[in-house]
ROVEXZA-84585 format. One record per residue: x negated, y, z negated of N, C-alpha, C in turn; residue number from 1; residue in one letter. Coordinates in pm, 1 decimal. Example, Ala and Ser with C-alpha at 12.3 -4.5 7.8 and 13.67 -1.06 7.14 Angstrom:
2
REC     n_east    n_north       n_up    ca_east   ca_north      ca_up     c_east    c_north       c_up     n   res
REC    -1319.0     -569.0     -780.0    -1230.0     -450.0     -780.0    -1320.0     -330.0     -780.0     1     A
REC    -1285.0     -225.0     -708.0    -1367.0     -106.0     -714.0    -1290.0        3.0     -787.0     2     S
This chain:
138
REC     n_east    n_north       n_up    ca_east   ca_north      ca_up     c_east    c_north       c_up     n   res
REC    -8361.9    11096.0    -9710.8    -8347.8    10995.1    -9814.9    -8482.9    10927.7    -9837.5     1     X
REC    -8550.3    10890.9    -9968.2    -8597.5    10844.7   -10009.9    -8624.2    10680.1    -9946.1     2     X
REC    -8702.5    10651.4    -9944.3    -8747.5    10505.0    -9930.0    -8760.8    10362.8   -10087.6     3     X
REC    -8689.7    10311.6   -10070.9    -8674.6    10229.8   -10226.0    -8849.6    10133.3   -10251.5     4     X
REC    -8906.3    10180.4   -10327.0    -9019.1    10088.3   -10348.2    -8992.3     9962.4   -10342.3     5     X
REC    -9157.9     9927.6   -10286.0    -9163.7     9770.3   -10222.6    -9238.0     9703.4   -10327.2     6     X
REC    -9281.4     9770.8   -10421.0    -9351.7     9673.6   -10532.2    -9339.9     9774.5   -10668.3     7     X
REC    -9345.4     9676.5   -10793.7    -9331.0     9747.7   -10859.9    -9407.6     9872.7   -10893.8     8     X
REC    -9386.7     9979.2   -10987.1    -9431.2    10152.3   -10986.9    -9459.1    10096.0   -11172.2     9     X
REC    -9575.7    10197.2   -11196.6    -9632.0    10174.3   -11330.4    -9681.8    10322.4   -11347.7    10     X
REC    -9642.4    10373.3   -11438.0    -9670.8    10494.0   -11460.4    -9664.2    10557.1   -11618.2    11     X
REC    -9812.0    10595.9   -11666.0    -9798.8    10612.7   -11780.2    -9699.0    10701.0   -11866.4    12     X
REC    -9690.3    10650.2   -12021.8    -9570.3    10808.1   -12093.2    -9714.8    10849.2   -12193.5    13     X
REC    -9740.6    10953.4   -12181.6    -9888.4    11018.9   -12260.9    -9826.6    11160.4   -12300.5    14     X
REC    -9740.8    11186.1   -12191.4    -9705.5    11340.9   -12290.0    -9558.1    11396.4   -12189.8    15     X
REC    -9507.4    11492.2   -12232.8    -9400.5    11533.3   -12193.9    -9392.3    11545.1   -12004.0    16     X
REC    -9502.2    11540.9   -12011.0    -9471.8    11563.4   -11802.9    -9436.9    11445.4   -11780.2    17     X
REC    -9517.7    11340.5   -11813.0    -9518.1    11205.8   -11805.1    -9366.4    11171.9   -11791.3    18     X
REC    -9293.9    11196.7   -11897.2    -9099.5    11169.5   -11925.0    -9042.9    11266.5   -11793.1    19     X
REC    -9071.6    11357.9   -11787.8    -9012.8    11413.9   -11648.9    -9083.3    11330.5   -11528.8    20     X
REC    -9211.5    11285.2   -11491.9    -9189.1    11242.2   -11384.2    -9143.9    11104.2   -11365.1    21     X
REC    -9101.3    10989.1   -11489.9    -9035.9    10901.8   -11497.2    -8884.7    10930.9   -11474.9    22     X
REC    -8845.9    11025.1   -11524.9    -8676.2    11093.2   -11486.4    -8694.7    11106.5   -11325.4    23     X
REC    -8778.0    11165.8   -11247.2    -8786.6    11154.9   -11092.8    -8799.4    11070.6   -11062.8    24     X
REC    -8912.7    10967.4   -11089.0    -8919.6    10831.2   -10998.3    -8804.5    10799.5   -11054.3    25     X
REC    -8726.0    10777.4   -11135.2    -8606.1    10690.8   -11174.4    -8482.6    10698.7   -11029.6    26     X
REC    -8487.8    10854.2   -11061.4    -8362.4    10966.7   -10960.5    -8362.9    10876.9   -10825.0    27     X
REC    -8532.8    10904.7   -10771.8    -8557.2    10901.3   -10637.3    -8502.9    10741.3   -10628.2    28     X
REC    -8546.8    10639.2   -10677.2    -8544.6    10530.3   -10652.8    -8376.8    10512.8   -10630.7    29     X
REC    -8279.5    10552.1   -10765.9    -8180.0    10494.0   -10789.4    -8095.1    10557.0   -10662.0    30     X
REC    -8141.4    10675.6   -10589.6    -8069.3    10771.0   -10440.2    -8094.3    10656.0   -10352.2    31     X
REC    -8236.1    10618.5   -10332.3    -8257.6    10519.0   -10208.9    -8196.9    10395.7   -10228.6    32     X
REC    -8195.0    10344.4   -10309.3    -8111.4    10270.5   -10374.9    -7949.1    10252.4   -10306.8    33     X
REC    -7933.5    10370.3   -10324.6    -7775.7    10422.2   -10306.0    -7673.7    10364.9   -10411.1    34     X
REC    -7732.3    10435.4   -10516.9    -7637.7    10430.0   -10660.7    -7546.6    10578.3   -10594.3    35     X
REC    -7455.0    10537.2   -10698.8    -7366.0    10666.9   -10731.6    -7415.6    10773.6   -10802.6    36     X
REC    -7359.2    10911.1   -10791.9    -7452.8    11007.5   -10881.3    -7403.9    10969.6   -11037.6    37     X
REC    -7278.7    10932.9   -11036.6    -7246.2    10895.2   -11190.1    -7397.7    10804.4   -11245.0    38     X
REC    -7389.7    10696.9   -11182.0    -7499.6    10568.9   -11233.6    -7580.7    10612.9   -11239.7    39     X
REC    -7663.0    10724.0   -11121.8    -7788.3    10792.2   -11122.9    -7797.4    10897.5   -11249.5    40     X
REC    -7636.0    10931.9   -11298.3    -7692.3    10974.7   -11390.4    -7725.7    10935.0   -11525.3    41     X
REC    -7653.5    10832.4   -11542.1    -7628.5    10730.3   -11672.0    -7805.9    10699.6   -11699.5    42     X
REC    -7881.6    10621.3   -11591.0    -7947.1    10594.7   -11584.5    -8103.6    10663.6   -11624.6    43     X
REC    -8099.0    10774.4   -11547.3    -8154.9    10895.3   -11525.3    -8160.0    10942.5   -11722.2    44     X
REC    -8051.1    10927.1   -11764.0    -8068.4    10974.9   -11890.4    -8091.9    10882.4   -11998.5    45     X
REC    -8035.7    10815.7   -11963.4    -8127.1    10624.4   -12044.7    -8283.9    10625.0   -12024.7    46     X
REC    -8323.5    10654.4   -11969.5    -8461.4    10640.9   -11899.7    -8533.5    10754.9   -12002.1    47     X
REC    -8464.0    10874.1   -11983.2    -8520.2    10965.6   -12051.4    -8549.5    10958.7   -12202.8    48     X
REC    -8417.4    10946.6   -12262.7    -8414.8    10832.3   -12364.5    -8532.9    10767.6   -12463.2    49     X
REC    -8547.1    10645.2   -12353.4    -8629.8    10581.5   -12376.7    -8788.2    10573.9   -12377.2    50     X
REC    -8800.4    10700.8   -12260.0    -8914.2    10746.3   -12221.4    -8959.5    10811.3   -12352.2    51     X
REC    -8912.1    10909.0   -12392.8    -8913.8    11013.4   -12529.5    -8953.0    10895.4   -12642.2    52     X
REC    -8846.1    10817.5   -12643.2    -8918.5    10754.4   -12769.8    -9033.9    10620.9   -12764.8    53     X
REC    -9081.5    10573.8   -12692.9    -9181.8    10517.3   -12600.8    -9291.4    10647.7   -12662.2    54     X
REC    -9303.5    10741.6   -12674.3    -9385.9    10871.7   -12635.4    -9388.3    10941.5   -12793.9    55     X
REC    -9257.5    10943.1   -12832.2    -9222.6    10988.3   -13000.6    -9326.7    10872.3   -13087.2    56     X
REC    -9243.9    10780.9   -13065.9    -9235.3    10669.3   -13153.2    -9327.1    10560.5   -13154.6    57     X
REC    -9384.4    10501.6   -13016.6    -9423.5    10440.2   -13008.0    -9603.4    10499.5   -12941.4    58     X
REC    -9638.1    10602.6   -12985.7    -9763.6    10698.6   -12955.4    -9783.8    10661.1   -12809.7    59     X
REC    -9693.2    10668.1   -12739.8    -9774.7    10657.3   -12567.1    -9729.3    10516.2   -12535.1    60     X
REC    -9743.4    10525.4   -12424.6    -9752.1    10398.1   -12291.5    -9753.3    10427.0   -12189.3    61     X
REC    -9605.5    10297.8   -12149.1    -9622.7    10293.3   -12008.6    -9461.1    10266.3   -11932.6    62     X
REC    -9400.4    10287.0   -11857.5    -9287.5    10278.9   -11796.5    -9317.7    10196.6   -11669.2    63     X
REC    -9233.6    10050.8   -11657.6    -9249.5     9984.7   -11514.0    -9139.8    10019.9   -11431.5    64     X
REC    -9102.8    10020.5   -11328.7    -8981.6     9998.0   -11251.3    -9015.8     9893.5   -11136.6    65     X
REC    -8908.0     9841.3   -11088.5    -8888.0     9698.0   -11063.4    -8730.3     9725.0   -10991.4    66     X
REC    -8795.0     9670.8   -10828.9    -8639.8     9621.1   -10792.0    -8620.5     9516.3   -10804.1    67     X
REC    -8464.7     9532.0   -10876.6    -8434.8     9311.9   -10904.9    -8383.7     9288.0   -10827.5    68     X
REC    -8332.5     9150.3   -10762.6    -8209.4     9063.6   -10689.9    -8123.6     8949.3   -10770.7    69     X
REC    -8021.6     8960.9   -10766.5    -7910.1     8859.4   -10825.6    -7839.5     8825.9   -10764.9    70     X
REC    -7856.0     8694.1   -10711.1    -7692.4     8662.5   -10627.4    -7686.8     8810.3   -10538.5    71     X
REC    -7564.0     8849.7   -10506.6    -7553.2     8920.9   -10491.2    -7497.5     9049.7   -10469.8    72     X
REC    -7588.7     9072.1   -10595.9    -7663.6     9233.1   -10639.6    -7835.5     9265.2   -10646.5    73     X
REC    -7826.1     9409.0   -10627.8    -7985.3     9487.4   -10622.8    -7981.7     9578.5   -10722.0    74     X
REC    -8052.2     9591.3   -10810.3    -8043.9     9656.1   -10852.6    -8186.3     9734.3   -10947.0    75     X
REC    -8191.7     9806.0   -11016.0    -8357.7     9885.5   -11066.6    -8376.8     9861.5   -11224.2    76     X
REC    -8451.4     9790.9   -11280.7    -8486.2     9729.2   -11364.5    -8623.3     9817.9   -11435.7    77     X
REC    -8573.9     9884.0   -11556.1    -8688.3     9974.9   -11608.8    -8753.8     9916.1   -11741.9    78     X
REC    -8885.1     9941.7   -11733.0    -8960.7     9866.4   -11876.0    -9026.1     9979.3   -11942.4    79     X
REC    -8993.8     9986.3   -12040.0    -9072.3    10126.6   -12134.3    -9151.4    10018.6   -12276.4    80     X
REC    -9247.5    10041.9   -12285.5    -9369.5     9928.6   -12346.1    -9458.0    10023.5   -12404.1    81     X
REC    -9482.0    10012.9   -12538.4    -9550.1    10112.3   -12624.9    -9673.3     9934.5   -12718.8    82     X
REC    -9788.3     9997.9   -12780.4    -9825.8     9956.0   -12857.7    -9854.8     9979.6   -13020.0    83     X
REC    -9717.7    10086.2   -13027.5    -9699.8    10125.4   -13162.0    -9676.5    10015.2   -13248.0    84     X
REC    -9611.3    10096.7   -13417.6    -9584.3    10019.3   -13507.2    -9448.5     9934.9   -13496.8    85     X
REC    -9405.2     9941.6   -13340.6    -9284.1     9833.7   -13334.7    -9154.1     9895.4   -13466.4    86     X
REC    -9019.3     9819.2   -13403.0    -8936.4     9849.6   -13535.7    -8904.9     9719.9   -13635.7    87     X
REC    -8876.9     9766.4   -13691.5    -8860.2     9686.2   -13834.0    -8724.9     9612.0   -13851.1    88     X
REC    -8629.0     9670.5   -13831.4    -8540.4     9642.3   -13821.1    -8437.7     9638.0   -13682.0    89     X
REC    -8405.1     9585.5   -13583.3    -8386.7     9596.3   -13490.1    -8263.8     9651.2   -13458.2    90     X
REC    -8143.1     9541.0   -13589.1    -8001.8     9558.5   -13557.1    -7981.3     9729.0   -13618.6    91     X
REC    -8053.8     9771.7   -13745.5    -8020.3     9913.0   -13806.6    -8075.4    10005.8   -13674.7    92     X
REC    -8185.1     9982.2   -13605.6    -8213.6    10082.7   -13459.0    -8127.7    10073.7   -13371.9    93     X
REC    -8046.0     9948.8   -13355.0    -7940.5     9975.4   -13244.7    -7832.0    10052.5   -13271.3    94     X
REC    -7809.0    10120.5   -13407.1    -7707.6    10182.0   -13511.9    -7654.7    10310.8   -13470.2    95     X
REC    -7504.0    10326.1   -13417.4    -7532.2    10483.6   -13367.5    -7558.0    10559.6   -13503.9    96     X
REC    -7639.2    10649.0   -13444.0    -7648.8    10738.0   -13590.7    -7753.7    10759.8   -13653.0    97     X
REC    -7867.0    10611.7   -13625.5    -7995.9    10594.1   -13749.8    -8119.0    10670.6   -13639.0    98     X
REC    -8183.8    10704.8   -13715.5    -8257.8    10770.6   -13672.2    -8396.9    10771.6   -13779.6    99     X
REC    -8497.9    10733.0   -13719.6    -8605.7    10782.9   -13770.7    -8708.4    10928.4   -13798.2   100     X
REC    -8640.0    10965.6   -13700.8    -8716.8    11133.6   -13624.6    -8626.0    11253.2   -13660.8   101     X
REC    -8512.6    11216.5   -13714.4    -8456.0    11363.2   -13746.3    -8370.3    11358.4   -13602.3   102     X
REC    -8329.5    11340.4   -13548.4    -8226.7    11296.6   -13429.2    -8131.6    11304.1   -13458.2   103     X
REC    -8045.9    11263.5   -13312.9    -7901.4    11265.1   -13322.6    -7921.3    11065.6   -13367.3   104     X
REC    -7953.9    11012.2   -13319.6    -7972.8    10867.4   -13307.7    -7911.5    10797.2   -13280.8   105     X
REC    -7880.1    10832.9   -13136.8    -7849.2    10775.5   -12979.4    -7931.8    10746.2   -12882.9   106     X
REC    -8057.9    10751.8   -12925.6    -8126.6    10722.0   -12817.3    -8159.5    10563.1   -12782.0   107     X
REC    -8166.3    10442.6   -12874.7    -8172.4    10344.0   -12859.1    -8026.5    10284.6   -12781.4   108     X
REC    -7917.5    10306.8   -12898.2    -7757.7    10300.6   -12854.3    -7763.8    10333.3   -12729.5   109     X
REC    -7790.2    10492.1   -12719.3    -7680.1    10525.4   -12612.3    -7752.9    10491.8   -12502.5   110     X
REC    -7914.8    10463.2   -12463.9    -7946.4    10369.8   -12384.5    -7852.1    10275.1   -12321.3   111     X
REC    -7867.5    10190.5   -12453.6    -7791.8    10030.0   -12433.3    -7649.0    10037.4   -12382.9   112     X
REC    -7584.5    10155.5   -12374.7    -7442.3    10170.9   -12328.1    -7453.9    10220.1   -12192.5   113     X
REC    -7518.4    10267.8   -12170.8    -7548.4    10361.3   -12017.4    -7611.0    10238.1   -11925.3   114     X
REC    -7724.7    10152.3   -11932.9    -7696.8    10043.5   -11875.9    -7641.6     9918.5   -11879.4   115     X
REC    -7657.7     9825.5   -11773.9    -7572.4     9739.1   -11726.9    -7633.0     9654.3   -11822.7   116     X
REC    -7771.4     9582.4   -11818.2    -7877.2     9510.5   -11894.5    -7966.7     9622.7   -11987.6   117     X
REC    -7950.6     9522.3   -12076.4    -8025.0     9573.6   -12175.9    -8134.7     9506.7   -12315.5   118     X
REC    -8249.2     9475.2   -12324.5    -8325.5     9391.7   -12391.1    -8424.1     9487.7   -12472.9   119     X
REC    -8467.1     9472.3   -12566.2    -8545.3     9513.9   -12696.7    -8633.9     9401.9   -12729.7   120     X
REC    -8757.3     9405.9   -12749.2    -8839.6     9307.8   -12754.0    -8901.7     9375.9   -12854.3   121     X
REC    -8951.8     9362.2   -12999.4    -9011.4     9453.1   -13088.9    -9046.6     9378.5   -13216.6   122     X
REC    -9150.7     9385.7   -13276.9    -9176.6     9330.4   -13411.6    -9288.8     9443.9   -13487.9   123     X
REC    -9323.0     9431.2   -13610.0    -9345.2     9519.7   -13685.2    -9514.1     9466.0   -13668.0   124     X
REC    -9579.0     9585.6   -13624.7    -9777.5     9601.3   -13563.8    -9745.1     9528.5   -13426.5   125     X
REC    -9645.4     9506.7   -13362.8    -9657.0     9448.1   -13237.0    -9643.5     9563.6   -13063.8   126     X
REC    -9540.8     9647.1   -13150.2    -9539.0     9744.8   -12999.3    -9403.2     9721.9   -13028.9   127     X
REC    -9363.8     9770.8   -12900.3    -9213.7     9796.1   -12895.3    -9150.5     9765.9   -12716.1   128     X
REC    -9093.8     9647.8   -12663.8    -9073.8     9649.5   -12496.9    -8962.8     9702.9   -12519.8   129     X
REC    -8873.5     9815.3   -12406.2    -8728.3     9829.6   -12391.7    -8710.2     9807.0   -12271.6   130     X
REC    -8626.2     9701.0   -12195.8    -8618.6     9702.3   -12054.9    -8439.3     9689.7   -12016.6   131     X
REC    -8428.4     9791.1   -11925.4    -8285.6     9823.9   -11909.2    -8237.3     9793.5   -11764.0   132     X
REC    -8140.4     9792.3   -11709.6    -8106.8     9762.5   -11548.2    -7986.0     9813.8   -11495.9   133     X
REC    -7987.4     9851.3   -11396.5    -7871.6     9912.7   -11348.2    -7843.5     9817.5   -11224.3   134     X
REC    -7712.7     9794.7   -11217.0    -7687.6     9679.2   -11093.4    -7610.9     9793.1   -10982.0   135     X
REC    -7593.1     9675.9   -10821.0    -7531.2     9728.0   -10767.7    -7491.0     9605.3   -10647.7   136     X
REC    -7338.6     9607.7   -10635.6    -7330.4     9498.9   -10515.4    -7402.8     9540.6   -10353.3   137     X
REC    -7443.3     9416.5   -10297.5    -7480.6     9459.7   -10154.0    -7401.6     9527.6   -10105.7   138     X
């Protein structure tokens, strides 16, 4: 088993390897962790998700991960942060269906359904933050 990071992990999205090795650090963390494989996978594919369009959409960045504490729960807290053209409309991107890229356009949505927390931080020439969380009781 994996060891759960002791500080946060920063790791760029620049090109397609980049989204696969964010899908691993995600995996590894959410095992040591000791998520369920369901959550690991929810997660695992939210991540991916988001990673892709971070990388599509937002020409590159960066992905944080972060263990949180709440009362108590622990749980892995992901930040995908681009300095693209941001979206324009926030509530039509959360839309199942809309799509800018020729998509299915689920990737914002079906994010936001697969985790527990979910925040969009975005304005138009500003970038784009997506930060998502998966909980878990002690």
């Amino acid at each position: 088993m994996n060891a759960a990071m002791t500080g946060d992990i920063v790791t760029p999205l620049g090109s397609d390897e980049d989204v696969v090795r964010v899908r691993k650090l995600v995996r590894d963390q959410l095992v040591a962790l000791g998520f369920s494989l369901i959550d690991q996978t929810k997660m695992v594919t939210a991540a991916s998700e988001l990673a892709r369009n971070t990388l599509r959409y937002g020409g590159g960045g960066r992905a944080e991960l972060s263990l949180v504490h709440d009362g108590g729960r622990r749980g892995l807290s992901i930040s995908f942060i681009d300095e693209g053209p941001g979206i324009v409309d926030i509530a039509k991107a959360l839309t199942d269906g809309y799509t800018t890229g020729g998509g299915m356009g689920l990737g914002l949505s079906g994010a936001r359904r697969l985790a527990d927390d979910f925040e969009l931080d975005s304005a138009p020439g500003k970038g784009t933050r997506v930060t998502i969380t998966k909980w878990k009781p002690f």
